[in-house]
N, CA and C atoms of all chains as a GROMACS GRO file, in nm:
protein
  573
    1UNK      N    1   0.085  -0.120   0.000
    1UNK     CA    2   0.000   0.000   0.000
    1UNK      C    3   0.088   0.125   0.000
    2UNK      N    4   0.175   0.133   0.102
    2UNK     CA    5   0.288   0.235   0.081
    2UNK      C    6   0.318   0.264  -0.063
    3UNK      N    7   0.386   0.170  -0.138
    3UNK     CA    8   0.441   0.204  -0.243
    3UNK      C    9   0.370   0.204  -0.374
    4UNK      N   10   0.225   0.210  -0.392
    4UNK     CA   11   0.159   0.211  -0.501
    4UNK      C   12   0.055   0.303  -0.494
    5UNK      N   13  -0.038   0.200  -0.342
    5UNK     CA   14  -0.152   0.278  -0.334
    5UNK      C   15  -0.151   0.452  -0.258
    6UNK      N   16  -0.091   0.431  -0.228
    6UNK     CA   17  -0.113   0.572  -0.095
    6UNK      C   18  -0.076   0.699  -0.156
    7UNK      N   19   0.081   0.690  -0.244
    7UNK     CA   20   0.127   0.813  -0.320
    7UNK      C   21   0.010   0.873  -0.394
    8UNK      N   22  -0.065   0.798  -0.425
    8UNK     CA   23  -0.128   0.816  -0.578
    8UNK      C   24  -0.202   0.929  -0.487
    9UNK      N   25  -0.203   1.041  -0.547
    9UNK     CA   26  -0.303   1.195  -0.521
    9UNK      C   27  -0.433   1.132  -0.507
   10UNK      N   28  -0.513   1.085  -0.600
   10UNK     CA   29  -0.639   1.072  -0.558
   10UNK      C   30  -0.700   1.035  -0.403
   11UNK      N   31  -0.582   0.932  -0.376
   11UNK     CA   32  -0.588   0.859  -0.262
   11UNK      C   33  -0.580   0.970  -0.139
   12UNK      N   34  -0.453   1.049  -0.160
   12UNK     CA   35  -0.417   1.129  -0.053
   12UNK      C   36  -0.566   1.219  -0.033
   13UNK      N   37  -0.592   1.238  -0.191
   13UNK     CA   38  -0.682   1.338  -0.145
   13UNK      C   39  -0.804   1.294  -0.052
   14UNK      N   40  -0.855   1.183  -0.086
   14UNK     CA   41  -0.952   1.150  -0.051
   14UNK      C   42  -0.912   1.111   0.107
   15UNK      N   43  -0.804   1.061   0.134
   15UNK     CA   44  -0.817   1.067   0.289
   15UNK      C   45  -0.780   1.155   0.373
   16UNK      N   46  -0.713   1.246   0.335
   16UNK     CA   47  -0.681   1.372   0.410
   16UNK      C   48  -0.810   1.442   0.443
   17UNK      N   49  -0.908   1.456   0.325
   17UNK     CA   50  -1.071   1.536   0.313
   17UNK      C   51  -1.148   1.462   0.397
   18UNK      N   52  -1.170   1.321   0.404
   18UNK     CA   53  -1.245   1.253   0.449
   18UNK      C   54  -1.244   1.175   0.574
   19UNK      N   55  -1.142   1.168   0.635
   19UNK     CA   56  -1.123   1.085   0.712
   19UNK      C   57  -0.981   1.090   0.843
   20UNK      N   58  -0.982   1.066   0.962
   20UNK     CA   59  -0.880   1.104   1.015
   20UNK      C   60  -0.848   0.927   1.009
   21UNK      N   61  -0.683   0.975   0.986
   21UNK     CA   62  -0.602   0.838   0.963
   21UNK      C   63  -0.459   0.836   1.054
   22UNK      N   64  -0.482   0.685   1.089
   22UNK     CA   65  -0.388   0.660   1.196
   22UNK      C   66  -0.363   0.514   1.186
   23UNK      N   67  -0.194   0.517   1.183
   23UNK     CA   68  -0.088   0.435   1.081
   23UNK      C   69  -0.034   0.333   1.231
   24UNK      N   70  -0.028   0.232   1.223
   24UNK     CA   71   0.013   0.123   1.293
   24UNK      C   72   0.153   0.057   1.300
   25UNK      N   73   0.252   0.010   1.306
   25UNK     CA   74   0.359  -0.077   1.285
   25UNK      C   75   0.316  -0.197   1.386
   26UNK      N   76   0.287  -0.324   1.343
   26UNK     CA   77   0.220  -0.414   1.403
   26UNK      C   78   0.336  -0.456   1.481
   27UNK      N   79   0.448  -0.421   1.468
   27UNK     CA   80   0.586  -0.490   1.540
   27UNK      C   81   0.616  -0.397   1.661
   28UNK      N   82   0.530  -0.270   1.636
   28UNK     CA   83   0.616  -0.225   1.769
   28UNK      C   84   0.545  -0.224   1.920
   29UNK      N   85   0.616  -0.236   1.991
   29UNK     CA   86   0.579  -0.257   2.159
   29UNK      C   87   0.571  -0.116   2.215
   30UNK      N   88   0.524  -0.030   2.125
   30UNK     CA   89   0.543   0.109   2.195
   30UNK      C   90   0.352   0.143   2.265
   31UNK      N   91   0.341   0.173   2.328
   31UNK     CA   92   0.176   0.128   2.460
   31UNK      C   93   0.108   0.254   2.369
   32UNK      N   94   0.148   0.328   2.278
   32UNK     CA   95   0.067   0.393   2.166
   32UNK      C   96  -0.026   0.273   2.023
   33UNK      N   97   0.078   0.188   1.984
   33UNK     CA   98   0.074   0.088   1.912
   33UNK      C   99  -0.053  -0.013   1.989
   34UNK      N  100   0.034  -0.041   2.105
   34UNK     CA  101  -0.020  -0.190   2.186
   34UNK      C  102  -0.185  -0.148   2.171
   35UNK      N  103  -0.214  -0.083   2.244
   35UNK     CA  104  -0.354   0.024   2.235
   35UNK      C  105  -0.450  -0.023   2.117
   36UNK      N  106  -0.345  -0.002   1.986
   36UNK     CA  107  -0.430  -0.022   1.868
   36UNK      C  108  -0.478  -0.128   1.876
   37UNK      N  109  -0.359  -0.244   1.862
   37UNK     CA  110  -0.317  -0.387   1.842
   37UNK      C  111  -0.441  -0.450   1.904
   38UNK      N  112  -0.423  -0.400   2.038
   38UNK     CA  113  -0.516  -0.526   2.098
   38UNK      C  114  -0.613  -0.464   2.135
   39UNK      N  115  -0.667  -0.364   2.072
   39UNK     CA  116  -0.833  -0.306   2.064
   39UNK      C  117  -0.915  -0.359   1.937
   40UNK      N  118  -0.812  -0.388   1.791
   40UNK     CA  119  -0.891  -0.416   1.694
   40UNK      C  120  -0.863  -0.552   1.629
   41UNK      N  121  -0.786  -0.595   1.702
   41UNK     CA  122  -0.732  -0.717   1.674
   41UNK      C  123  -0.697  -0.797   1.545
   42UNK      N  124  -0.629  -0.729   1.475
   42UNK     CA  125  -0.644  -0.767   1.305
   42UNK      C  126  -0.542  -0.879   1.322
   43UNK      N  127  -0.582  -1.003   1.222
   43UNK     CA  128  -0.556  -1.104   1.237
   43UNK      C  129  -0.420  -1.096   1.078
   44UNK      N  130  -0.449  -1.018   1.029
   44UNK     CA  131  -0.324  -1.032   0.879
   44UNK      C  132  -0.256  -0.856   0.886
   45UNK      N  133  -0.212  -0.879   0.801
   45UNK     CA  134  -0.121  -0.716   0.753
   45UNK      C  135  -0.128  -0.702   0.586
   46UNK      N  136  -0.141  -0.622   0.523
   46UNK     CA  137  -0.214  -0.503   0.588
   46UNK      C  138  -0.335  -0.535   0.638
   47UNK      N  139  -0.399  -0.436   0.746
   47UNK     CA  140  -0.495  -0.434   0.818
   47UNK      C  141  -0.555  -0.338   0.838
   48UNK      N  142  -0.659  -0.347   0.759
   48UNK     CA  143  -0.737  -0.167   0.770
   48UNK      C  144  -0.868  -0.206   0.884
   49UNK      N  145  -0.911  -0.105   0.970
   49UNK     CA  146  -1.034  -0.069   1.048
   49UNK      C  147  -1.080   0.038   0.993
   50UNK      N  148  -1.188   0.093   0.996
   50UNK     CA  149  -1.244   0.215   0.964
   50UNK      C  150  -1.398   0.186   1.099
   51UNK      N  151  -1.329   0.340   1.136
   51UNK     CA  152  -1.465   0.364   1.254
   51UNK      C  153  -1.534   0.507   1.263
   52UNK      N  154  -1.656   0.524   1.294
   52UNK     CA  155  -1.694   0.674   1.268
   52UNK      C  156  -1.669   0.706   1.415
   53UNK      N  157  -1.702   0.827   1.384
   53UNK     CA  158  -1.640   0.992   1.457
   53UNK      C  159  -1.681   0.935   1.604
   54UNK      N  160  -1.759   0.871   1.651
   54UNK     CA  161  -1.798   0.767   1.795
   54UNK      C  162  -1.735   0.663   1.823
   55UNK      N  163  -1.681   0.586   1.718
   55UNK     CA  164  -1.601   0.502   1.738
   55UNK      C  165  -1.625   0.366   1.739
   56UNK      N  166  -1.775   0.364   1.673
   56UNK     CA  167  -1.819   0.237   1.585
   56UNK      C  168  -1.707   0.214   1.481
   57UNK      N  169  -1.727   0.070   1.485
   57UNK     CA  170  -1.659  -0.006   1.374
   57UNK      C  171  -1.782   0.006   1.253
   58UNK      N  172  -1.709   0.106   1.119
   58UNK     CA  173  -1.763   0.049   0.991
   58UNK      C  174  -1.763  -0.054   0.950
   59UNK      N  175  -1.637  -0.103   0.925
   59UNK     CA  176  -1.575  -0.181   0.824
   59UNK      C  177  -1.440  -0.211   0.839
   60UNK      N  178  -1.365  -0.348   0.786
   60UNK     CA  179  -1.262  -0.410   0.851
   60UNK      C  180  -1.232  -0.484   0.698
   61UNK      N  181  -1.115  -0.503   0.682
   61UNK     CA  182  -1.042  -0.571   0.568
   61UNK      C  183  -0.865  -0.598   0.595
   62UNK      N  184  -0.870  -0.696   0.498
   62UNK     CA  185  -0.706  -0.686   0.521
   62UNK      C  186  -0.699  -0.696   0.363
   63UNK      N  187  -0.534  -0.689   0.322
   63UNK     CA  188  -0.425  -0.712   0.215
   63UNK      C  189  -0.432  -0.622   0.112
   64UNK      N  190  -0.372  -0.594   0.008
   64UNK     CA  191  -0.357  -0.477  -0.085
   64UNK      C  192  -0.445  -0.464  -0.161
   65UNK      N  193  -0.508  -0.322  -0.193
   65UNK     CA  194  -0.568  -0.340  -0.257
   65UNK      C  195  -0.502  -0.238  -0.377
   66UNK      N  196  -0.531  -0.182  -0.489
   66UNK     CA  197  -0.442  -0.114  -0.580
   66UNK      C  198  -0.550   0.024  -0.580
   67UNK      N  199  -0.495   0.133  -0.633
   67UNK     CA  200  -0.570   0.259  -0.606
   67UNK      C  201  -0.714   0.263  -0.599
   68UNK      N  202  -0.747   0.201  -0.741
   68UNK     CA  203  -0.898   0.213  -0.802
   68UNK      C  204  -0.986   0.133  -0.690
   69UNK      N  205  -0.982   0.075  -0.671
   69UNK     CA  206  -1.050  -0.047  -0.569
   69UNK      C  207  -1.070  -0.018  -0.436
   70UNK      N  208  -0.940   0.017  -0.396
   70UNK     CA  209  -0.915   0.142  -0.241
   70UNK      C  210  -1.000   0.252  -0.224
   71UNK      N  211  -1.000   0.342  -0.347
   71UNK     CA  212  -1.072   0.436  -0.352
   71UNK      C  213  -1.220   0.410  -0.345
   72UNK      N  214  -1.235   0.285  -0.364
   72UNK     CA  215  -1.403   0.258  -0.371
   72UNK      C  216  -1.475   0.190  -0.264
   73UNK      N  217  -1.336   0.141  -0.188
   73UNK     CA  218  -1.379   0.124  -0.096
   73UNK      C  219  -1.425   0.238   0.029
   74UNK      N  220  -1.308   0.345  -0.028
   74UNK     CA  221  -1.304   0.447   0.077
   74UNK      C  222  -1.446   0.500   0.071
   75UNK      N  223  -1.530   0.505  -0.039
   75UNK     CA  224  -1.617   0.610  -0.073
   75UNK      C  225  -1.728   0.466  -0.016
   76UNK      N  226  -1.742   0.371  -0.045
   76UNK     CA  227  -1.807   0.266   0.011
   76UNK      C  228  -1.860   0.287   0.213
   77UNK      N  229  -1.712   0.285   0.256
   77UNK     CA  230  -1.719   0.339   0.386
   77UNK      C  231  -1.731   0.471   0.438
   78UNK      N  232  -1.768   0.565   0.376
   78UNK     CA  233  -1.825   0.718   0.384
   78UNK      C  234  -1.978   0.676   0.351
   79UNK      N  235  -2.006   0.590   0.306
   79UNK     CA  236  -2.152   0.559   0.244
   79UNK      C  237  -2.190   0.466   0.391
   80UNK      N  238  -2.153   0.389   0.476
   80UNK     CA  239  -2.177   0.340   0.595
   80UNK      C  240  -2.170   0.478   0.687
   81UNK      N  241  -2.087   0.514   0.704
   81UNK     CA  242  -2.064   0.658   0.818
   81UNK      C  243  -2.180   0.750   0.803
   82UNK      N  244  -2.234   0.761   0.700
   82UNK     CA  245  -2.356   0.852   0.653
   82UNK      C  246  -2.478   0.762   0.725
   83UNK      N  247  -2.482   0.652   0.644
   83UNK     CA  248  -2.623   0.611   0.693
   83UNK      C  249  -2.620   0.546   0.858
   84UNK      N  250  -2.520   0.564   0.880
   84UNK     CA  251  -2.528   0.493   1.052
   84UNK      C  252  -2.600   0.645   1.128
   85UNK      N  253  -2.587   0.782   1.066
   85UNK     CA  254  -2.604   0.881   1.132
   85UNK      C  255  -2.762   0.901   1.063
   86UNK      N  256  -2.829   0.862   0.992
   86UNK     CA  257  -2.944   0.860   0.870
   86UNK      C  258  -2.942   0.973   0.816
   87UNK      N  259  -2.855   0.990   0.759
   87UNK     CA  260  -2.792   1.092   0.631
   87UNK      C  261  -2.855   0.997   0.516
   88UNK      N  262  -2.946   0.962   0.471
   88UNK     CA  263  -2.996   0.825   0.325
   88UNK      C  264  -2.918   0.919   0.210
   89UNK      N  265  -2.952   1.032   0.166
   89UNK     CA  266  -2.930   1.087   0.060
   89UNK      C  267  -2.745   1.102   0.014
   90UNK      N  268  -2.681   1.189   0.149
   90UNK     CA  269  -2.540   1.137   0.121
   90UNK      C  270  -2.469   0.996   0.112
   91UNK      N  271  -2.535   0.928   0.191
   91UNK     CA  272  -2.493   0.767   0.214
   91UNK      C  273  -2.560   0.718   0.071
   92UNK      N  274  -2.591   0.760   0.032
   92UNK     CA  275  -2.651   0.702  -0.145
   92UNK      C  276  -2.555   0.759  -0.256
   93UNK      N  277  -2.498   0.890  -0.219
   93UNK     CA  278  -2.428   0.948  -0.287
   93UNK      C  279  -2.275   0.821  -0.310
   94UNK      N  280  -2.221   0.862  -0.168
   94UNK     CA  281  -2.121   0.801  -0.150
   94UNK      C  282  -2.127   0.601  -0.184
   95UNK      N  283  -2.206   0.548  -0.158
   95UNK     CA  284  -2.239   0.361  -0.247
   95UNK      C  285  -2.228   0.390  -0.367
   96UNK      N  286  -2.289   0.508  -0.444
   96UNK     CA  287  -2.296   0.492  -0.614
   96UNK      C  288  -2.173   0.526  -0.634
   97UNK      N  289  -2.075   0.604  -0.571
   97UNK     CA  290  -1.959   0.636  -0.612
   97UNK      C  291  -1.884   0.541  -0.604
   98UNK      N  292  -1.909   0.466  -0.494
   98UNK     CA  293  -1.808   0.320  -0.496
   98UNK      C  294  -1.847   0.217  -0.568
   99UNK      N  295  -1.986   0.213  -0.639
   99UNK     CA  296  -2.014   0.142  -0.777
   99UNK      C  297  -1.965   0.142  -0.855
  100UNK      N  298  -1.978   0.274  -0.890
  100UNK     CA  299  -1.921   0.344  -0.992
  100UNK      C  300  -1.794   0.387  -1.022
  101UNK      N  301  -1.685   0.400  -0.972
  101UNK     CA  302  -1.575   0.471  -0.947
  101UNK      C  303  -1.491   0.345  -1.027
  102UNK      N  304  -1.528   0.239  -1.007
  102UNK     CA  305  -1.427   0.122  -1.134
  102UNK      C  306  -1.519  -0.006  -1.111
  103UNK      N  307  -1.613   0.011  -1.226
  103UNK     CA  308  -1.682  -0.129  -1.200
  103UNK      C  309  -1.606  -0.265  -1.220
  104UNK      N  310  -1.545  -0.283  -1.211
  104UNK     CA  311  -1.455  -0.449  -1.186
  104UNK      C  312  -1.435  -0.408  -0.990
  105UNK      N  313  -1.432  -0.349  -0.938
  105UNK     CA  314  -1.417  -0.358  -0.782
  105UNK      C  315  -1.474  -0.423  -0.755
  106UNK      N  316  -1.421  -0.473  -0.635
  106UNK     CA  317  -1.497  -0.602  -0.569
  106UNK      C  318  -1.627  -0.546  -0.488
  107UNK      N  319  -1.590  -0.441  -0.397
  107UNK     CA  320  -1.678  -0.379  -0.360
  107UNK      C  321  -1.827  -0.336  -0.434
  108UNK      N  322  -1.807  -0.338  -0.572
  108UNK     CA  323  -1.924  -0.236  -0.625
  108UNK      C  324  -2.045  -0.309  -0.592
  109UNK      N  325  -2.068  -0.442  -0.614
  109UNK     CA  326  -2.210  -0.506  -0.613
  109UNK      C  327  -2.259  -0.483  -0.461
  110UNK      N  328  -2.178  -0.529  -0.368
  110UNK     CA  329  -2.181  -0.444  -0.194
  110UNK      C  330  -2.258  -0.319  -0.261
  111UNK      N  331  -2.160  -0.247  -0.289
  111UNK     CA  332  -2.209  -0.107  -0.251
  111UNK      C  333  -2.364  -0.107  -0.344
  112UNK      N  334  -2.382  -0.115  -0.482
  112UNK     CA  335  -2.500  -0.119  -0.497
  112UNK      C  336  -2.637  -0.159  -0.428
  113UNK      N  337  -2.600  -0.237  -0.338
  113UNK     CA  338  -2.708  -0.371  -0.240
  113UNK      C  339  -2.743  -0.244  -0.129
  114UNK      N  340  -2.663  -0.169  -0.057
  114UNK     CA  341  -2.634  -0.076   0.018
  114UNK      C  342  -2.690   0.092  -0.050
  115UNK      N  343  -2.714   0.120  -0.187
  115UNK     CA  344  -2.728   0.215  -0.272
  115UNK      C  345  -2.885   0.182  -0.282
  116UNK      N  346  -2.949   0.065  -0.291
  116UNK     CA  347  -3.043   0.010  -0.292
  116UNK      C  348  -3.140   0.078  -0.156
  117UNK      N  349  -3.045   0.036  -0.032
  117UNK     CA  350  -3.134   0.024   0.095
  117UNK      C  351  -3.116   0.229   0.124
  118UNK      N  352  -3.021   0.271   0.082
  118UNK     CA  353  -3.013   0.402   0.084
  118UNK      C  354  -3.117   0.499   0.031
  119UNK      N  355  -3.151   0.420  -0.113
  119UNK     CA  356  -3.246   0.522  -0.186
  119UNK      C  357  -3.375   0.476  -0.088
  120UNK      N  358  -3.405   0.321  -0.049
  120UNK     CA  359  -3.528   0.318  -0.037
  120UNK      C  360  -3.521   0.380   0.081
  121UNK      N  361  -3.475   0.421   0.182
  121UNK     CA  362  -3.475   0.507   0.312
  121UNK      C  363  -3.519   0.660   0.293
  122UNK      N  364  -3.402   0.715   0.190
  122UNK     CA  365  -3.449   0.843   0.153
  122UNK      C  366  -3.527   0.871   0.066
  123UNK      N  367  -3.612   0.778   0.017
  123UNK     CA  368  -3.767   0.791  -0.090
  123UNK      C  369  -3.871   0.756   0.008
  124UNK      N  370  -3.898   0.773   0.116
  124UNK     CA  371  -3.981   0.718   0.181
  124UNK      C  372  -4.029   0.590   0.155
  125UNK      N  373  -3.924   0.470   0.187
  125UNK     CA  374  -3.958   0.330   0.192
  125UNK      C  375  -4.038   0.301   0.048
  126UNK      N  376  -4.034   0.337  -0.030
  126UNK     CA  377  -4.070   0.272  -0.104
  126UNK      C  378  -3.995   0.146  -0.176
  127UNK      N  379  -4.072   0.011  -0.202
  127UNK     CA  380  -4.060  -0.092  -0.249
  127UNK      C  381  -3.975  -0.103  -0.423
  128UNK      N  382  -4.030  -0.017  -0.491
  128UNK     CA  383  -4.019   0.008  -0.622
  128UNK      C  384  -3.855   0.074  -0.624
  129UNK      N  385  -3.838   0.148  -0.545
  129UNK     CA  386  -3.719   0.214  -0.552
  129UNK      C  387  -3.583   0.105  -0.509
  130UNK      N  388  -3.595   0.038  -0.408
  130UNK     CA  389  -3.538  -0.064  -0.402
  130UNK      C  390  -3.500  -0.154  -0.472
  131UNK      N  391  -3.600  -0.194  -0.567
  131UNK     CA  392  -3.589  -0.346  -0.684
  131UNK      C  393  -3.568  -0.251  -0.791
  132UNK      N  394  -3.560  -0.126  -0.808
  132UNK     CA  395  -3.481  -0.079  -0.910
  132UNK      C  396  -3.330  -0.098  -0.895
  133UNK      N  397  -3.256  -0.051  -0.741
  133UNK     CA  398  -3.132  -0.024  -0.785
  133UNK      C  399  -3.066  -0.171  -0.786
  134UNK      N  400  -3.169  -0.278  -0.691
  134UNK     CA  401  -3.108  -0.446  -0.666
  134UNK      C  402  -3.137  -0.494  -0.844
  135UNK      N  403  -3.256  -0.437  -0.919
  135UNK     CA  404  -3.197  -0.505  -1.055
  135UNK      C  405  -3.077  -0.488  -1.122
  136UNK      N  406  -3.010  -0.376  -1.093
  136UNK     CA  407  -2.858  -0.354  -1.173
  136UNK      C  408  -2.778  -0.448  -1.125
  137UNK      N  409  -2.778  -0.485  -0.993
  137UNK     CA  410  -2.687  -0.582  -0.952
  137UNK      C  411  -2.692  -0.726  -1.043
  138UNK      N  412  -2.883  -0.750  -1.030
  138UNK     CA  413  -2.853  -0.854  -1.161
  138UNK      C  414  -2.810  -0.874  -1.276
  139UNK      N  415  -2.820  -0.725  -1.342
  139UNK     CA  416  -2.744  -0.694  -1.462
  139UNK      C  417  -2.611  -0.666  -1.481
  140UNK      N  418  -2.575  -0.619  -1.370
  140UNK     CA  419  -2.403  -0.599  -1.346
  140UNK      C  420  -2.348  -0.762  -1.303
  141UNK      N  421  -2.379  -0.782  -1.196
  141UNK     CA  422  -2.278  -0.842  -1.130
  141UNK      C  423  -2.396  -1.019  -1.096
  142UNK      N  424  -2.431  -1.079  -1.164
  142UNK     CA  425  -2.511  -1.206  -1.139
  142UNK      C  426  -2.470  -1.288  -1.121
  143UNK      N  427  -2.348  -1.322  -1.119
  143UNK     CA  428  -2.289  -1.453  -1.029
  143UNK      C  429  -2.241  -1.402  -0.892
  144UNK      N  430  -2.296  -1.256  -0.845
  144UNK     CA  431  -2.251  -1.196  -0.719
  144UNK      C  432  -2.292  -1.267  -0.603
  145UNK      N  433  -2.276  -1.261  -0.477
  145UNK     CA  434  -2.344  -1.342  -0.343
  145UNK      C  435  -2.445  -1.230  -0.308
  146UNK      N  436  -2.425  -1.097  -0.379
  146UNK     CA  437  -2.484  -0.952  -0.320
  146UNK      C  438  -2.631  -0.983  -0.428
  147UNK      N  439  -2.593  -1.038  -0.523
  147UNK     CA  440  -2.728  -1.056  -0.598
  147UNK      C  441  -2.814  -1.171  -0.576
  148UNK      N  442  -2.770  -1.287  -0.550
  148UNK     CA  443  -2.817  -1.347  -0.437
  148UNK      C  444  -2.918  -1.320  -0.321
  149UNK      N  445  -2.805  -1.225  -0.244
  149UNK     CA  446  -2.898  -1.157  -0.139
  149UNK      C  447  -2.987  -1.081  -0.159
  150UNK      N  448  -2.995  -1.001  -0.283
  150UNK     CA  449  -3.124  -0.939  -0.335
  150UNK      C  450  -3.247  -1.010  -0.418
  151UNK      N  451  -3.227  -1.116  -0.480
  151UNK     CA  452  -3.289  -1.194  -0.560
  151UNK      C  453  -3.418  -1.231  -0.492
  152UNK      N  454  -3.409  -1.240  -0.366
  152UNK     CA  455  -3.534  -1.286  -0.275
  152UNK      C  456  -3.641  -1.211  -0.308
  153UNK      N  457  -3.576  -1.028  -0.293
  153UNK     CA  458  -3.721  -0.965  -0.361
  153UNK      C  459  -3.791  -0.974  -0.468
  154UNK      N  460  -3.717  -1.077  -0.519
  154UNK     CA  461  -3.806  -1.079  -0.706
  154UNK      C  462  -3.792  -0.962  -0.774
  155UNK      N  463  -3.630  -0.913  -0.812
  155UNK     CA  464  -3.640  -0.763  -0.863
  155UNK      C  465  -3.700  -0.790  -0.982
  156UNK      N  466  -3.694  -0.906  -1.080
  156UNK     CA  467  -3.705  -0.906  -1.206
  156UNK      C  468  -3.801  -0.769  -1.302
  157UNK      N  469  -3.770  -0.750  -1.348
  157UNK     CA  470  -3.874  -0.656  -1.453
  157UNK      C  471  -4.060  -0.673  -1.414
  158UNK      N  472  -4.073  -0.845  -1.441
  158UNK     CA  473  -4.237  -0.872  -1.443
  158UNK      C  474  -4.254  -0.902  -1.299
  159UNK      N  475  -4.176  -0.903  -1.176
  159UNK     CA  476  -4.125  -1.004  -1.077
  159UNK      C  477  -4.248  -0.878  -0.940
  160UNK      N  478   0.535   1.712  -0.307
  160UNK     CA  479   0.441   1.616  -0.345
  160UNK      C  480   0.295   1.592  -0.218
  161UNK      N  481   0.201   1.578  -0.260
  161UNK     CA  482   0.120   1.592  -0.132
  161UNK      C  483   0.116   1.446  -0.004
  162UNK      N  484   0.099   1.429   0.079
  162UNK     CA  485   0.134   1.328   0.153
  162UNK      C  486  -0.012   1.301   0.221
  163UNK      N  487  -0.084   1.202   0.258
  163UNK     CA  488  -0.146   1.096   0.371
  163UNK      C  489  -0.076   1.208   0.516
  164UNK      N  490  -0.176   1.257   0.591
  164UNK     CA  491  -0.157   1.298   0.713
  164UNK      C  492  -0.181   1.210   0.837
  165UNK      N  493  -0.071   1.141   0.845
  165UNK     CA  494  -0.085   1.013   0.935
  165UNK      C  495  -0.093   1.031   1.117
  166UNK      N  496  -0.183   0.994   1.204
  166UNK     CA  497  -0.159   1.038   1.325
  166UNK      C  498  -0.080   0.934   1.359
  167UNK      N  499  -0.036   0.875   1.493
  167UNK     CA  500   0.042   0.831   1.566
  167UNK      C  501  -0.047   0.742   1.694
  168UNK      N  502  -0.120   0.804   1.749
  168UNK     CA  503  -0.217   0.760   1.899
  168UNK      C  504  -0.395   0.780   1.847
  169UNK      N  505  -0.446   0.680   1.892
  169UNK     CA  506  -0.537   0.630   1.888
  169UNK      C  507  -0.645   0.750   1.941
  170UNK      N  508  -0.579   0.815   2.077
  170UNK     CA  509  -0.679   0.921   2.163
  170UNK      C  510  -0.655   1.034   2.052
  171UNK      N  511  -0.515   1.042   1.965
  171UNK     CA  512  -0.524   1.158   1.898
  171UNK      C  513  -0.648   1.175   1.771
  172UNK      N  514  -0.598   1.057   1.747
  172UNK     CA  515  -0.725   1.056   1.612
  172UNK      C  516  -0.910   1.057   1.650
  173UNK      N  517  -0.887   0.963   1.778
  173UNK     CA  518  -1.020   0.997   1.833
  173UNK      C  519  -1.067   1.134   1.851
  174UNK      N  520  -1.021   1.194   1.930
  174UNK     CA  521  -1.046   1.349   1.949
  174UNK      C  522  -1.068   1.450   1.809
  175UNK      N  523  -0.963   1.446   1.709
  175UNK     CA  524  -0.941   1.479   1.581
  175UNK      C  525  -1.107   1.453   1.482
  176UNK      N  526  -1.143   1.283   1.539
  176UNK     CA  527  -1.261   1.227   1.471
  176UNK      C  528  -1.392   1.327   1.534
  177UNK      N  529  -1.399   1.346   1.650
  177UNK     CA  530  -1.515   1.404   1.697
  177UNK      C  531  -1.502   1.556   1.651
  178UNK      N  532  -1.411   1.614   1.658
  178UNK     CA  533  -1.397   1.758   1.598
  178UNK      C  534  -1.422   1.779   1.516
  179UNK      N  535  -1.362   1.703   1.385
  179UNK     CA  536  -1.388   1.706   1.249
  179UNK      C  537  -1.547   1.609   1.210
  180UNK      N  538  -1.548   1.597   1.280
  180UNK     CA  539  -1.692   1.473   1.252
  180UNK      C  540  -1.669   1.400   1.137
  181UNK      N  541  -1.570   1.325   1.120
  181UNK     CA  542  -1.474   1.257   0.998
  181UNK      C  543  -1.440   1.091   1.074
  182UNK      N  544  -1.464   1.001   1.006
  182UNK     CA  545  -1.436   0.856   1.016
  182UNK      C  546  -1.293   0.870   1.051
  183UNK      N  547  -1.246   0.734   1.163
  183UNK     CA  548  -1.061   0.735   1.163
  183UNK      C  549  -1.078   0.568   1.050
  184UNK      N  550  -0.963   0.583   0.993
  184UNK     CA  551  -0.892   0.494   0.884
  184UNK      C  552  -0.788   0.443   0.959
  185UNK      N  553  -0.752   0.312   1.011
  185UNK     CA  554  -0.655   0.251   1.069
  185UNK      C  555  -0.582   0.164   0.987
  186UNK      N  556  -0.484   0.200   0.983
  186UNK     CA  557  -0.372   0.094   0.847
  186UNK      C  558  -0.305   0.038   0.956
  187UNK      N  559  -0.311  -0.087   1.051
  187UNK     CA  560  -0.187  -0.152   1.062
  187UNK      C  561  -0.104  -0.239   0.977
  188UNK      N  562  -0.015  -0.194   0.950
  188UNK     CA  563   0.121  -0.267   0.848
  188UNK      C  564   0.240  -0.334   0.924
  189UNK      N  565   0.309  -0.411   0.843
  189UNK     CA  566   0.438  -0.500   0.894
  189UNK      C  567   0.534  -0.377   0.825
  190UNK      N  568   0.615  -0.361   0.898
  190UNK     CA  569   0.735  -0.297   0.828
  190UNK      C  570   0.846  -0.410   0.728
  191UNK      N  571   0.815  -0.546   0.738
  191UNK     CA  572   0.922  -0.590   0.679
  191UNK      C  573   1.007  -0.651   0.688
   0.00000   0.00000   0.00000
């Protein structure tokens, strides 16, 4: 991550704007470190946590990911931080961006499933709004586990 | 070149998080 992902400007930008960030060395015994270590307990390296401004856990991952993918995740987890506070409209903003931002990410079908429950929050629950954004997933991403998990509603067109 | 503004302590970033009302991002890494 150092040497690919992090230089890259987009990256900087987006976490300097968005997010307060705080860097680990899993080797050191210094009771600043230890603190981290054995509060979040990451089991590999790299080891990302992301927690909002209270200090909920968003979201948790490990190993490299390369700019494009990172970045979508980042905007993925600004899209949790929103709707944990029921912000629907920014937290919808921020899922489509991590859809969208490089559709081969692993993240995107997540974030669509999540873009889904966002709109239907900030449309006043409506049903229709929902099996709209879970049909793209079938059209994007259909061997997904995220389309799967949406399939129950019967997004289909006649469904 | 622009740089990642990295904190150091956990209470720092906490405090930093409630001020800014901004998510903390935790990278623990192996140095190697």
């Amino acid at each position: 991550m150092g040497a690919v992902t992090y230089p890259q400007p987009e990256v900087v930008q987006m976490l300097n704007e968005n997010f307060i960030c705080l860097r680990v060395n899993e080797r050191s015994t210094s009771p600043e470190a230890v603190e981290v270590l054995r509060a979040y307990r990451l089991l590999w390296t790299p080891g990302f946590v992301f927690l909002d401004h209270h200090g909920n856990e968003l979201r948790r991952f490990v190993g490299y990911l390369p700019p494009a993918y990172f970045l979508a995740e980042l905007n993925f987890v600004l899209g949790m931080a929103e709707m944990l506070h029921a912000r629907n409209a920014e937290s919808f903003v921020h899922f489509r961006a991590a859809a969208d931002h490089d559709p081969k990410a692993p993240v995107a079908p997540e974030a669509l499933y999540w873009a889904g429950i966002a709109a239907f929050r900030r449309d006043g629950r409506k049903i229709d709004v929902i099996k709209r954004h879970w049909e793209e997933i079938r059209a994007r991403y259909p061997e997904s586990t995220w389309w799967t998990r949406a399939e129950v509603f019967d997004v289909t067109p006649n469904g | 070149m622009a740089a990642i503004r990295w904190l150091n302590t956990l209470k720092e970033a906490k405090e930093e998080a409630v001020s800014a009302q901004k998510p903390i991002f935790i990278d623990v890494y192996d140095p190697g």
